[in-house]
C-alpha positions in Angstrom: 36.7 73.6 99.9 38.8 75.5 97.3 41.4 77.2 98.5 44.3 80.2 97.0 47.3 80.0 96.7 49.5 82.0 99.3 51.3 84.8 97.6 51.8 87.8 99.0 54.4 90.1 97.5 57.4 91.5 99.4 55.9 95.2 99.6 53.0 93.6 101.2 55.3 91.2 103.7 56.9 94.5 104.1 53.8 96.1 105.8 54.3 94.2 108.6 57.7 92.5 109.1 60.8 94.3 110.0 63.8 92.9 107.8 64.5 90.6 105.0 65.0 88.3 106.6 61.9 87.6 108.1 60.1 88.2 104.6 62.9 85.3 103.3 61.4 83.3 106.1 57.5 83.7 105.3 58.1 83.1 101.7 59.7 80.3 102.4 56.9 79.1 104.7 54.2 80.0 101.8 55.8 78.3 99.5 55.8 74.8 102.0 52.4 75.8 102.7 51.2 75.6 99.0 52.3 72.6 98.8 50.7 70.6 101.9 47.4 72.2 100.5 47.9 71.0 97.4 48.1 67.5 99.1 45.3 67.6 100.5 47.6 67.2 103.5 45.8 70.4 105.4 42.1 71.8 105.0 40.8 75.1 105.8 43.4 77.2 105.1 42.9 80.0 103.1 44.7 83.9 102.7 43.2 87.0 101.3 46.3 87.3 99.0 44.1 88.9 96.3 42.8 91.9 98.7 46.1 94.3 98.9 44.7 96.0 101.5 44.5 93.0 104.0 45.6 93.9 107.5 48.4 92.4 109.0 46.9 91.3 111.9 44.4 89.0 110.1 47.3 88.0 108.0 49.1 86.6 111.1 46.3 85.3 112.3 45.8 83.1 109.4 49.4 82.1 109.7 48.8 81.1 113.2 46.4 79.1 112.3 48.5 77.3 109.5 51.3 76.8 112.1 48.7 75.0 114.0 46.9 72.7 111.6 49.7 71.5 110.3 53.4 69.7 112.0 54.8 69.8 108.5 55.9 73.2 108.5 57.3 73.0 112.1 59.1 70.3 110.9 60.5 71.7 107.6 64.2 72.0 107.5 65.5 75.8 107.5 66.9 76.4 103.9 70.6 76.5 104.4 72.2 80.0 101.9 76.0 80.3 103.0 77.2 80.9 99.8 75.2 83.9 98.5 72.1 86.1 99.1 69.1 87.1 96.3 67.5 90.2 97.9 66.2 93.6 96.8 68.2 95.9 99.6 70.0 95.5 102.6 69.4 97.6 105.8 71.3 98.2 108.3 70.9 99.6 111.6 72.0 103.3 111.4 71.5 103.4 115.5 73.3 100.4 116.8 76.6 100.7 118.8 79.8 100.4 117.3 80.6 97.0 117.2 84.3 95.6 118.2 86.6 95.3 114.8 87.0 91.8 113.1 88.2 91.3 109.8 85.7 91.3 107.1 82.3 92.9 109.3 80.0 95.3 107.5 78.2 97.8 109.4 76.5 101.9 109.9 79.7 103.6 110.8 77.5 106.3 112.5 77.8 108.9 109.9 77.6 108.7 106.2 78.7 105.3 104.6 79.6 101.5 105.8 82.8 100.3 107.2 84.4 97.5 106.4 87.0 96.0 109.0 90.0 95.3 106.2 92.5 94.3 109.2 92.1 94.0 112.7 93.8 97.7 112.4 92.4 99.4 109.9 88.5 100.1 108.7 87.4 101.3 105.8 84.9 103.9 105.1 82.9 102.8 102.2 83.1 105.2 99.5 85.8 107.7 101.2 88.7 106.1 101.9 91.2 104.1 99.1 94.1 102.0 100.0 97.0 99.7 99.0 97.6 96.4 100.0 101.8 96.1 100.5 104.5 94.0 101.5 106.9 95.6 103.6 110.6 95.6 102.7 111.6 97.6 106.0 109.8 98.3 109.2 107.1 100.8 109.2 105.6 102.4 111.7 101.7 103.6 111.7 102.2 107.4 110.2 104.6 107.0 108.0 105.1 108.0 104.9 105.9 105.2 102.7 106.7 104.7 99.0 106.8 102.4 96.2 109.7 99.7 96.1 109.1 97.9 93.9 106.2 94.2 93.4 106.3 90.5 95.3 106.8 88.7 92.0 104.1 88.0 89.4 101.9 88.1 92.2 101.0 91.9 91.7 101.4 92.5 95.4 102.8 96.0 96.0 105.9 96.8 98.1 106.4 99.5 100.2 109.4 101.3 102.6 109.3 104.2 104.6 109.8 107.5 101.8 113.6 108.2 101.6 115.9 109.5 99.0 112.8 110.4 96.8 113.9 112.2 93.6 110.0 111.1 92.0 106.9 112.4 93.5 105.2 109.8 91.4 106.5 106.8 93.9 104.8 108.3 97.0 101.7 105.9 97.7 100.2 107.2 100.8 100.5 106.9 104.8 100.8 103.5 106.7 97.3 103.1 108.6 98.7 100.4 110.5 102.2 99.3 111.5 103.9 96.8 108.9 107.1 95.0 110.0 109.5 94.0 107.2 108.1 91.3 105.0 104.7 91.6 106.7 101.7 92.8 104.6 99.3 95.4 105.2 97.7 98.9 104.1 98.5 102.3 102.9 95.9 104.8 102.9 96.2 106.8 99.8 92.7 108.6 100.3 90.6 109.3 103.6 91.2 109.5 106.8 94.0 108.0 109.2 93.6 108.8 113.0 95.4 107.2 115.7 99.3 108.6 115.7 101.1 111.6 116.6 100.3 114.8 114.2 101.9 117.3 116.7 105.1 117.6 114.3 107.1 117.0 117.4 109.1 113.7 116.1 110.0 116.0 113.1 110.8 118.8 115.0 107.8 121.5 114.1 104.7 122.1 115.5 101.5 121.8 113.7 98.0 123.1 114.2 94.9 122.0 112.3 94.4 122.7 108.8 98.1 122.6 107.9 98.7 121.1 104.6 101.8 118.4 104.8 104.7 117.4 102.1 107.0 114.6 102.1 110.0 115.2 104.3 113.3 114.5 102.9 115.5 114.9 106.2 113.8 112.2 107.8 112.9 108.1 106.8 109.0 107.9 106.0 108.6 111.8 107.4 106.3 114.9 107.0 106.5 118.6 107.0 104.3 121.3 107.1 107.4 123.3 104.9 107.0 123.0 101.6 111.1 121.3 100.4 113.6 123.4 98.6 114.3 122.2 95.3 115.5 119.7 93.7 113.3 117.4 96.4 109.9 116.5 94.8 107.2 118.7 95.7 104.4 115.9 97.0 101.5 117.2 98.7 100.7 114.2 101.3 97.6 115.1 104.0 95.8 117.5 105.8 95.8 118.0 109.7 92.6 117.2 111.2 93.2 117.2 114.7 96.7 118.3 115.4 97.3 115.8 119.0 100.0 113.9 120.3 100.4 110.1 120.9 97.4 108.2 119.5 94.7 110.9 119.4 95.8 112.5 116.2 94.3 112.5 112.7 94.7 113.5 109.2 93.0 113.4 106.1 95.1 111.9 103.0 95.2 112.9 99.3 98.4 112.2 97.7 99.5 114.6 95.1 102.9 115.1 93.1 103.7 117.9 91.2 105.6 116.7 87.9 109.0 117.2 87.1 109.5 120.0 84.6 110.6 116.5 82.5 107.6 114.8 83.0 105.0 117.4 81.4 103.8 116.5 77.9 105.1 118.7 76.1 108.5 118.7 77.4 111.0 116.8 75.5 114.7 116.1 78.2 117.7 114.7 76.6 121.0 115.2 78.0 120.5 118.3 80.1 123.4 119.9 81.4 124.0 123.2 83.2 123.0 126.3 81.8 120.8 124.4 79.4 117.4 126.5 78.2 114.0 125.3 77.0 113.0 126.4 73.2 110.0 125.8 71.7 110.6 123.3 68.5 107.6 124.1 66.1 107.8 121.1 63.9 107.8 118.5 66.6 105.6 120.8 68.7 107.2 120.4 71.7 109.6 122.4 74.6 113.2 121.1 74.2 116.3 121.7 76.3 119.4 123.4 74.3 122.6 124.8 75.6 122.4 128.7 75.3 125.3 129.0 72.5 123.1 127.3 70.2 120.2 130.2 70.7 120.9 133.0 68.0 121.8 136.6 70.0 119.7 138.6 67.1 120.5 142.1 65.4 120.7 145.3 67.6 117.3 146.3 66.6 115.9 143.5 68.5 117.8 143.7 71.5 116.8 147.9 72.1 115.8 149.5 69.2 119.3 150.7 68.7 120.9 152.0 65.0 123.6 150.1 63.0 126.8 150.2 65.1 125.4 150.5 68.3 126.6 149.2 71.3 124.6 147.6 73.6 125.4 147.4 77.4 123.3 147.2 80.8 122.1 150.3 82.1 119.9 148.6 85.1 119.3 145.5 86.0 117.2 143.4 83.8 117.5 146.8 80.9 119.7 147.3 77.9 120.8 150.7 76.1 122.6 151.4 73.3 125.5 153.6 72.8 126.0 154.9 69.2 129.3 154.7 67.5 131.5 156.7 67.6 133.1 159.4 65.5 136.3 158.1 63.3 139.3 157.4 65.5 137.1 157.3 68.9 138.2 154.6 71.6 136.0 153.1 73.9 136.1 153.7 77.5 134.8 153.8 80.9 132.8 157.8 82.8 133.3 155.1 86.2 129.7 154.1 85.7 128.9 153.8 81.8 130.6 152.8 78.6 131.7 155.8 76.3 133.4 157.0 73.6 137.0 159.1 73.9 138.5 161.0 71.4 142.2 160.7 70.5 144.7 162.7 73.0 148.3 163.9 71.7 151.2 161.4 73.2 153.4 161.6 75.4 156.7 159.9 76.8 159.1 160.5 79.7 162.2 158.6 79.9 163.9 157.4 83.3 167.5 156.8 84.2 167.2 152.5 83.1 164.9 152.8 80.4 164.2 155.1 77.5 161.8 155.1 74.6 162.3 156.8 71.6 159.5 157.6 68.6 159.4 157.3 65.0 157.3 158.6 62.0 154.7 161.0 62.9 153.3 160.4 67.0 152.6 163.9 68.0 148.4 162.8 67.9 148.3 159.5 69.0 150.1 156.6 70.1 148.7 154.5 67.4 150.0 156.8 65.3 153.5 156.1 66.1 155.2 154.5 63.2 158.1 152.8 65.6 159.3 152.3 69.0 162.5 151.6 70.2 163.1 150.8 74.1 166.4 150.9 75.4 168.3 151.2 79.2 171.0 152.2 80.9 173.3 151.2 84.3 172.0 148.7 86.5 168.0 147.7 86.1 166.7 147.1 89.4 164.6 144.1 90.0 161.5 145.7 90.4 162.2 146.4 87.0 163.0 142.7 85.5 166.9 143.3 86.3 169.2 142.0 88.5 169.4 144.6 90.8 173.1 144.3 91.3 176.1 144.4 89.0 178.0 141.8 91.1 179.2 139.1 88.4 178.3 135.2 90.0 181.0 132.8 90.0 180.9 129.4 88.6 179.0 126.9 90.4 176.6 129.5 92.3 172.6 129.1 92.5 171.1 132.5 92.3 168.1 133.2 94.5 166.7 136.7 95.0 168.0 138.4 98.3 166.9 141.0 99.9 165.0 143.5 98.4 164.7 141.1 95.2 168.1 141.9 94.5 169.2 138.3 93.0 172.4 137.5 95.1 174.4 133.8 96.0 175.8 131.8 99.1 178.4 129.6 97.8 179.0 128.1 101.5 175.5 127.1 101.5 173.5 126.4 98.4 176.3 125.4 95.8 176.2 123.7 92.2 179.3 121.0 91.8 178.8 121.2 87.8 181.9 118.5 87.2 180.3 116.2 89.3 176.7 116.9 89.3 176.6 117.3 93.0 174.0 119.8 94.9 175.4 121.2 98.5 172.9 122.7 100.8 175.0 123.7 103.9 178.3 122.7 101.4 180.2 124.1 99.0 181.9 120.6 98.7 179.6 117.9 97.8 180.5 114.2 98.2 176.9 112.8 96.4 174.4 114.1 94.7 172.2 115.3 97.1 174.4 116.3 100.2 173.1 117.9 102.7 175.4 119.3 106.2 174.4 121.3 109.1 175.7 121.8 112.5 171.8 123.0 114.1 170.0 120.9 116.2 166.4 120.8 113.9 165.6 118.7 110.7 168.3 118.6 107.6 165.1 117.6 105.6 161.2 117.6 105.8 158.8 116.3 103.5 155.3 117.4 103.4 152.4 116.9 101.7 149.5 119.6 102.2 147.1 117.4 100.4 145.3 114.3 101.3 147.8 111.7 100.3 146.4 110.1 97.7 148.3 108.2 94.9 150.9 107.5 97.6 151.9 104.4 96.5 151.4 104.5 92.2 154.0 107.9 92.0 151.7 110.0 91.8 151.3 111.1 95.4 154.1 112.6 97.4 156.4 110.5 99.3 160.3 109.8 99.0 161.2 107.1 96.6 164.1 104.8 96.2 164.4 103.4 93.2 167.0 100.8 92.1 167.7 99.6 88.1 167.5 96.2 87.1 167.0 93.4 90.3 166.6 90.1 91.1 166.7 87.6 94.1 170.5 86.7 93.5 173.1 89.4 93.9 171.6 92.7 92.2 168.6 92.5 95.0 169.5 95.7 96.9 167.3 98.6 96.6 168.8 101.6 97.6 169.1 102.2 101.5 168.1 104.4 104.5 171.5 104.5 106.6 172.5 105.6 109.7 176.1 106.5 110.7 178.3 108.9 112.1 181.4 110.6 110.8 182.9 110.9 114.9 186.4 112.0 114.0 187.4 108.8 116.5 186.7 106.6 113.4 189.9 106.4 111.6 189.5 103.2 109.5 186.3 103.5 108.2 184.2 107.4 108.2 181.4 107.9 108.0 180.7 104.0 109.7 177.3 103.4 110.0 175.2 101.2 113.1 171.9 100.5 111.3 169.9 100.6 108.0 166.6 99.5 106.5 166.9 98.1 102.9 164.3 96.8 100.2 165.1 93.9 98.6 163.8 91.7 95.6 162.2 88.9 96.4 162.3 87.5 92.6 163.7 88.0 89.8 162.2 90.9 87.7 161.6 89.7 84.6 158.0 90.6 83.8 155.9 93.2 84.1 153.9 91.5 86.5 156.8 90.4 89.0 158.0 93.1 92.3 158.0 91.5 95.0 160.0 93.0 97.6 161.4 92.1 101.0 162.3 94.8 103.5 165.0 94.0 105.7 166.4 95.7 109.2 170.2 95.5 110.0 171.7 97.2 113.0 175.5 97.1 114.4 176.3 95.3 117.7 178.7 97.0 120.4 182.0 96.9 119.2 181.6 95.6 115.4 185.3 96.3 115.0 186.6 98.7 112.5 183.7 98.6 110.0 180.4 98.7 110.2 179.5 94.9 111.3 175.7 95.2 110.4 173.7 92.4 111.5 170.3 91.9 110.1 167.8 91.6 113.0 164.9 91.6 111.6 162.8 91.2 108.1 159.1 91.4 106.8 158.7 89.4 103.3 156.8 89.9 100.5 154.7 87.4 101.7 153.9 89.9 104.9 155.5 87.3 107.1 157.9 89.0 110.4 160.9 87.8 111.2 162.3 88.5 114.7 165.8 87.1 115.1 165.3 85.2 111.5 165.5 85.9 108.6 163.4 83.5 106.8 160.3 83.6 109.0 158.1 80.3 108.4 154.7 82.0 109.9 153.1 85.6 109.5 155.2 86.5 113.0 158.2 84.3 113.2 160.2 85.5 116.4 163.9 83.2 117.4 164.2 84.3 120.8 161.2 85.1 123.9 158.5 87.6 123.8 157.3 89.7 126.6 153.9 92.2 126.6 153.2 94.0 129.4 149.7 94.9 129.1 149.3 92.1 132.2 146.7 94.3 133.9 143.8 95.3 131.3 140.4 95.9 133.3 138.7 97.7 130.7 140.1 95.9 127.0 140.0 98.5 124.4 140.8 97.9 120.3 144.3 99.2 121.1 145.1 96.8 123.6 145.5 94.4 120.9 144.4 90.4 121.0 147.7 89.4 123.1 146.9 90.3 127.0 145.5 89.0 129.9 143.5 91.2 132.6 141.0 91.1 135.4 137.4 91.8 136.0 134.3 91.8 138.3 131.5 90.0 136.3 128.2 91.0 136.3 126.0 87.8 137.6 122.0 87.3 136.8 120.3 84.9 139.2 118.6 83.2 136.3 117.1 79.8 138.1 117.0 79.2 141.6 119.3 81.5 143.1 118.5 83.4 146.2 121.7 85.8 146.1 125.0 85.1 143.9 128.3 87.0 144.5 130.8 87.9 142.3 134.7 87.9 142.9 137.3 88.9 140.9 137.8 87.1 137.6 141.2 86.4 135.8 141.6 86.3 132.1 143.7 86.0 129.3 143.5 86.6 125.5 144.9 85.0 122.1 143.9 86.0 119.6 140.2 85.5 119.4 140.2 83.1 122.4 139.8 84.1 126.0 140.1 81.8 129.2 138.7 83.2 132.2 138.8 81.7 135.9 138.1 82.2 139.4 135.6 82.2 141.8 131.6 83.1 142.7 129.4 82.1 145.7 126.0 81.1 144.7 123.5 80.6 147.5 120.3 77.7 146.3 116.7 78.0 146.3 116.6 74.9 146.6 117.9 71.5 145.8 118.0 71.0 141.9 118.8 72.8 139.0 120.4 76.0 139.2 121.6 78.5 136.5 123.7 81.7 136.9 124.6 83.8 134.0 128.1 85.3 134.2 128.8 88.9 131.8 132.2 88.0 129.8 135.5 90.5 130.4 135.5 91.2 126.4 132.3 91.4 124.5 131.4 88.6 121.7 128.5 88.0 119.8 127.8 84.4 120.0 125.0 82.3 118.2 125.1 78.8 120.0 125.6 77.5 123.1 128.5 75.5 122.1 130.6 78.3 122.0 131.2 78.9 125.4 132.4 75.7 127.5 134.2 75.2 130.5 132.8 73.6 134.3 133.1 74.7 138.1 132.8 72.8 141.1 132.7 73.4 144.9 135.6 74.4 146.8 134.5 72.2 149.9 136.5 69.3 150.4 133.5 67.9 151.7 133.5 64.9 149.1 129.7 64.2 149.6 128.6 67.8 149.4 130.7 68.1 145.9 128.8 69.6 143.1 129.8 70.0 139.7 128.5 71.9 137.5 128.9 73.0 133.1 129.3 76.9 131.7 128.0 77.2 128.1 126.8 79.9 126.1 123.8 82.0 126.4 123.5 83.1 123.0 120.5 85.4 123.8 122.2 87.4 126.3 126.0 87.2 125.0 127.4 85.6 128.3 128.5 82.6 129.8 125.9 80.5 131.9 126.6 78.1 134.5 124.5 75.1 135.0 124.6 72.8 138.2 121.9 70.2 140.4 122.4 72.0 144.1 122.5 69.9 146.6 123.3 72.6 149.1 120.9 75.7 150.5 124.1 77.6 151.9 126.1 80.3 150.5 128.4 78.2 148.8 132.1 78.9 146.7 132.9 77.6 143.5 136.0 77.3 141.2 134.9 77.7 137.7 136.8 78.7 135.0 135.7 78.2 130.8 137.1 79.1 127.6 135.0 81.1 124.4 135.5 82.6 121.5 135.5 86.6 120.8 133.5 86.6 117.2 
């Protein structure tokens, strides 16, 4: 019998099935059916397709029976479409329960719009919320403010820090919505929501309620405030409290805005600016421009108050300006205490003291400028108040004149005295013997230097300091610079006075012959008891320009040379400090960590001893087994290192039983992780048992 074809429409599938794809699966089966009937492969089948208004329960009755005259369609393949979907709509449930996150789900979020899990941290709300994708190039943490810092290559990827040392608005991108570590990737909300940190303003110090608007913070690393910033910092509006709670209940909705430097607008044209600078509108290029204010014309009086020709204009308030008229002919301009004004002319006069006199010519009986001449002349002795002396006392030759007391200028021969045939200065002399001598009998300092500053320049002459400076030099017999001594002038020295016991000298250690040659040795001599009737210096010690120390030598072969034995006393450090050198030895109670099957471990006192950047430690600990088999104790180290590898501790113990088949040895290495020592043995005892270790490592 002749039969239609089955084709109902999608509006009429719709009528009766609940989702697409169900109608994907009928039309499908429709189209499988056609073409067994068309084969002649199944008979009786028919569908009302024509008649629109066919129920759906005769429908599916007629599809029943198709399912049952023929094993064609059960046996049809399912049409496999994993790479893409051809539908009118998609619904989705607006009712079901929140499903758990995973990265790329779609789904109702329960209010207005989809979500789309982005990251196993963050979802995004279709439509509301806008991030970026970033690599971190520090750690942030979820709340953070973070900015721009620059992109991953070609590869367009963003990167982003925690905001700090903004001086742009413009690189603020938005807050972390999920904790990045450095170098990891992840997202910035710039737009929407972010819930889940603390938005009490505790961690910032201020507290905020809901509704407060929040900027970037400049005092802290990726940090917001609730205070708008003093300027210069940009002014960035960042988010919006919505729920103002601590730890991971709080929320706030994000919409980045940066006001624009006054630089940035349009019509603003910055070149150059410096202080006191003012913006003037340039009509040709049509634009504001900054100009310094001497350039700006100060215009006629007229256009500063309304003011006549002559006028002068002054402040009379804050923020207003008068003008005073001129004056009549001859007036001077003063001061009523509180306002400019004009004074008229007043007749001179003069009176004369008993040092100075002043004496008029031509006609001054109106005014002082009037006065065609003055002559100033004095009498007796002008005091020093007055630019004189103050004393009529002639000074002899040789005397330095200070002002005394009262100012009066005076001298002390016997103790500040000019030697002008020798050029000698005595301070506590009259009779100089050098240049600079200097005698007292008191028990304080001859001589201080100072310097109130910060000592800068110290060693390019510029800075303060005492310098002694020698002429030509070289490393043959012109190599002395000039010397500190030490001597005495005891009257018991009759063949040699003053005789000095010690000095320190510089001396050149090459020949200067080039701008770019100095180099200097300093040398310590001293005198030995009883040198005999001169000085019998001895030089005991020397530090050459290569910053090698000579002890006892003075040609030292190694940056500390010492000819003779060296003692240090610092025998007993327990707690080693940077002052206490790298030359010591000391003692400590180690700190022990039962790391691998250890019941208890004991420590006892430790001996060590440091060179340099080497320590050796020994002594004892009492370890008692878990068992038999490997065992591990870590052991703290008497100076702190920061080791890497294992190999940098290495020493051994063994057991102090003389028991020879109970003897157990054992290695100490490095454990890197923890910055000790570890020592490693097979038990073969259960006891508490005592062991001798000792191992060497390296402070780094």
């Amino acid at each position: 019998m002749a039969t239609q074809k089955l084709n109902l429409t999608r509006d009429q599938l719709a009528t009766f099935l609940n989702n697409h794809e169900q109608i994907k699966q009928f039309e499908n089966l429709f189209a499988l059916a056609n073409e067994v009937a068309s084969a002649d492969n199944a008979t009786g089948i028919s569908i009302q397709a024509g008649n629109a208004q066919a129920s759906a329960v005769d429908a599916l009755a007629q599809i029943a029976a198709l399912s049952q005259d023929t094993g064609v369609v059960a046996l049809a393949p399912v049409e496999q479409n994993n790479n893409s979907v051809a539908t009118d709509y998609i619904d989705f449930s607006t009712t079901a329960p929140a499903p758990t996150i995973k990265v790329g789900r779609l789904y109702w979020n329960g209010g207005y719009t989809l979500n789309l899990d982005m990251t196993p941290n963050v979802k995004q709300a279709i439509g509301e919320s806008q991030y970026y994708y970033i690599k971190a190039t520090a750690n942030i943490t979820k709340g953070q403010l973070v900015m721009f810092d620059g992109a991953v290559g070609s590869s367009g990827v963003l990167k982003g820090k925690p905001s700090t040392g903004v001086t742009n608005g413009q690189y603020i991108m938005g807050i972390a919505s999920e904790a990045i570590a450095n170098n990891a990737f992840g997202l910035v909300n710039s737009f929407g929501v972010v819930r889940g940190f603390d938005t009490t303003g505790t961690p910032y110090g201020e507290v905020w309620a809901d509704g407060d608007i929040l900027y970037y913070n400049p005092s802290f690393a990726g940090g917001l405030t609730k205070n708008l910033p003093a300027s210069p910092t940009p002014h960035v509006v960042v988010a919006a409290v919505i729920n103002a709670g601590p730890g991971g209940s709080g929320s706030v909705f994000v919409r980045v805005q940066a006001e624009p430097l006054v630089s940035q607008l349009s019509d603003v044209f910055i070149s150059g600016i410096a202080g006191g600078d003012l913006l003037q509108y340039d009509g040709v290029q049509q634009r504001w421009e900054n100009v310094p204010a001497s350039t700006l014309p100060v215009g006629t009086a007229t256009n500063l108050a309304g003011g006549a020709a002559g006028s002068v204009p002054y402040q009379s308030a804050p923020s207003t300006t008068a003008m005073l008229p001129i004056g009549v002919a001859g007036s001077w301009l003063g001061s009523s205490g509180t306002l400019p004004q004009w004074n008229a002319p007043a007749a001179l006069t003069k009176t004369d003291d008993t040092n100075v006199t002043l004496t008029l010519g031509g006609s001054a009986s109106t005014a002082l400028l009037n006065a065609a001449s003055l002559t100033l002349g004095w009498t007796g002795t002008l005091a020093a108040t007055r630019g004189g002396t103050g004393t009529s006392t002639a000074f002899t030759a040789g005397s330095v004149v200070f002002a005394g007391t009262s100012g009066v200028y005076t001298q002390d021969n016997a103790n500040f005295f000019w030697d002008d045939s020798n050029n000698r200065l005595g301070i506590g002399t009259a009779t100089p013997a050098v240049q600079l001598h200097l005698a007292g009998s008191s028990t304080t300092a001859l001589a201080r230097i100072a310097n109130t500053g910060n000592g800068a320049g110290a060693f390019d002459g510029s800075g303060a300091g005492l310098e002694l400076l020698a002429g030509a030099m070289n490393s043959g017999a012109n190599k002395y610079a000039p010397a500190i001594k030490f001597g005495s002038t005891d009257p018991d020295f009759t063949t040699t006075n003053p005789k000095f016991g010690a000095a320190i000298v510089a001396t050149a250690a090459q020949t200067y012959s080039s701008d770019t040659t100095g180099g200097m040795t300093l040398e310590f001599w001293t005198a030995p008891a009883n040198p005999g009737t001169g000085s019998g210096l001895v030089q005991n010690m020397t530090l050459t320009s290569a910053g090698r120390l000579g002890i006892g030598t003075a040609a030292p072969a190694c940056l500390l040379d010492v000819t003779g034995g060296i003692q240090t006393s610092r025998t007993t450090v327990t707690s080693p400090a940077t002052t206490d050198g790298n030359i010591f030895s000391g003692s400590y109670t180690p700190t022990l960590t039962n790391t691998t099957n250890i019941t208890s471990s004991t420590a006892s006192t430790l001996y060590y001893t440091r060179v340099g950047n080497v320590v050796a430690v020994f002594g004892r600990v009492n370890i008692t087994a878990t068992a038999t088999g490997n065992t591990l104790l870590g052991i703290s180290l008497p100076i702190a290192s920061a080791l890497t590898t294992n190999g940098q501790v290495a020493g051994m113990g063994s057991l102090t039983s003389s028991t020879v088949a109970n003897n157990t040895f054992g290695r100490i290495n490095a454990d890197a992780t923890n910055d000790r020592a570890q020592f490693q043995l097979n038990s073969t005892l259960t006891t508490d048992q005592t062991y001798a270790i000792n191992f060497t490592y390296v402070v780094l």
